[in-house]
C-alpha positions in Angstrom: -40.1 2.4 -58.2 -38.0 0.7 -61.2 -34.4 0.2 -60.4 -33.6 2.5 -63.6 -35.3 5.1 -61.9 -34.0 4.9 -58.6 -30.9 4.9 -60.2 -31.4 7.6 -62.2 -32.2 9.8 -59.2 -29.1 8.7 -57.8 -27.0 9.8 -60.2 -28.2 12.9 -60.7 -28.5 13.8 -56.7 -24.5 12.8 -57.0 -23.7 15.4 -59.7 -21.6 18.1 -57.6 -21.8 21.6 -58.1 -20.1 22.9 -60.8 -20.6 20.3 -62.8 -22.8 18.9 -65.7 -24.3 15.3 -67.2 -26.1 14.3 -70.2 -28.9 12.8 -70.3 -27.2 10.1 -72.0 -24.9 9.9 -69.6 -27.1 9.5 -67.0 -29.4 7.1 -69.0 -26.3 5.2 -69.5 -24.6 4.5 -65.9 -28.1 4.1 -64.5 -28.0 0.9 -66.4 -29.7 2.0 -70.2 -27.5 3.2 -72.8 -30.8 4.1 -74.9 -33.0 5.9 -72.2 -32.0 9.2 -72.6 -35.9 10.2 -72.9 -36.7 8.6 -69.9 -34.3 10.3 -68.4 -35.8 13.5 -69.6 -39.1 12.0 -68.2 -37.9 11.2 -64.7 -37.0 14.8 -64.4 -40.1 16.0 -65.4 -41.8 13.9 -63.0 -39.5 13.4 -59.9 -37.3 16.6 -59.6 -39.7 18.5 -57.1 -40.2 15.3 -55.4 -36.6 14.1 -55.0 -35.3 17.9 -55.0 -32.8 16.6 -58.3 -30.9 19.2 -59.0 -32.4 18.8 -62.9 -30.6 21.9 -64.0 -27.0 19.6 -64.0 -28.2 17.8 -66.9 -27.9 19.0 -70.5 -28.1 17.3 -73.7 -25.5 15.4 -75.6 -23.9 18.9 -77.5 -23.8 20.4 -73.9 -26.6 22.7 -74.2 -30.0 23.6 -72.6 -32.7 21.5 -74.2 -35.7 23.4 -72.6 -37.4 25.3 -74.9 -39.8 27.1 -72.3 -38.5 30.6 -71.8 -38.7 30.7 -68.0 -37.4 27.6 -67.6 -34.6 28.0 -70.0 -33.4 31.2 -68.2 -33.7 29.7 -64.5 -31.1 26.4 -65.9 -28.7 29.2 -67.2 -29.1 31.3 -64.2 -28.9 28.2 -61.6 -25.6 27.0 -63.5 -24.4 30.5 -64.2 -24.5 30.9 -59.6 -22.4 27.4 -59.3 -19.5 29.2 -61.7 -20.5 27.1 -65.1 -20.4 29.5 -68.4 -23.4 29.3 -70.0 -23.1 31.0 -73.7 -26.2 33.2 -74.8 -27.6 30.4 -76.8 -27.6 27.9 -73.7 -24.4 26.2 -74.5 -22.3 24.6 -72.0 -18.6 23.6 -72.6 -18.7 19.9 -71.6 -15.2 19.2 -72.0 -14.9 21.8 -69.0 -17.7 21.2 -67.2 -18.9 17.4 -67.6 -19.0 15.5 -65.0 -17.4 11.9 -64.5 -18.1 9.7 -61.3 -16.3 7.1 -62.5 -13.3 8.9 -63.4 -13.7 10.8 -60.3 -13.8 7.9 -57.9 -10.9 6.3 -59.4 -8.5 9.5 -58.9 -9.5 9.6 -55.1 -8.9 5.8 -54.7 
């Protein structure tokens, strides 16, 4: 496995509940500003394997990219059960929600 993608999985497995990333943002601290979509692939691929909580991630406006139905409604339930509002249209408020490990780590230092 790529050191992106273990890094990727990282991330992700890190995000707490209650809380949200971008793909970009993951794409980004796992070392590739510009692998958003690789993101989105690793997902795809690795969730069930890695049990990523893939319904933590969102895209860059804070909302639900899937366009599935089922899936789509099982991300807004999921985050609706750890307390995130999810508007009808599958946004997200990211300013509320997003989460920052960086940030995070620093304020507990």
């Amino acid at each position: 496995m790529k050191p992106f993608t273990q890094n990727v999985i990282a991330i992700i497995q890190a995000i707490p509940e209650g809380c949200v990333m971008t793909y970009g943002q993951v794409a980004e601290q796992a070392g590739s500003r510009r692998g958003a979509r690789q993101v989105v692939r690793i997902l795809h691929s690795l969730s069930r394997i890695h049990k990523l909580p893939w319904h933590r991630v969102v895209n860059a406006k804070g909302e639900i990219a899937l366009t599935d139905e089922e899936s789509r409604y099982m991300q807004m339930l999921y985050l609706a059960n750890e307390g995130i509002v999810v508007s009808e249209e599958g946004r997200i408020d990211l300013e509320k929600y997003r989460y920052h490990p960086h940030q995070d780590q620093e304020t507990t230092l």
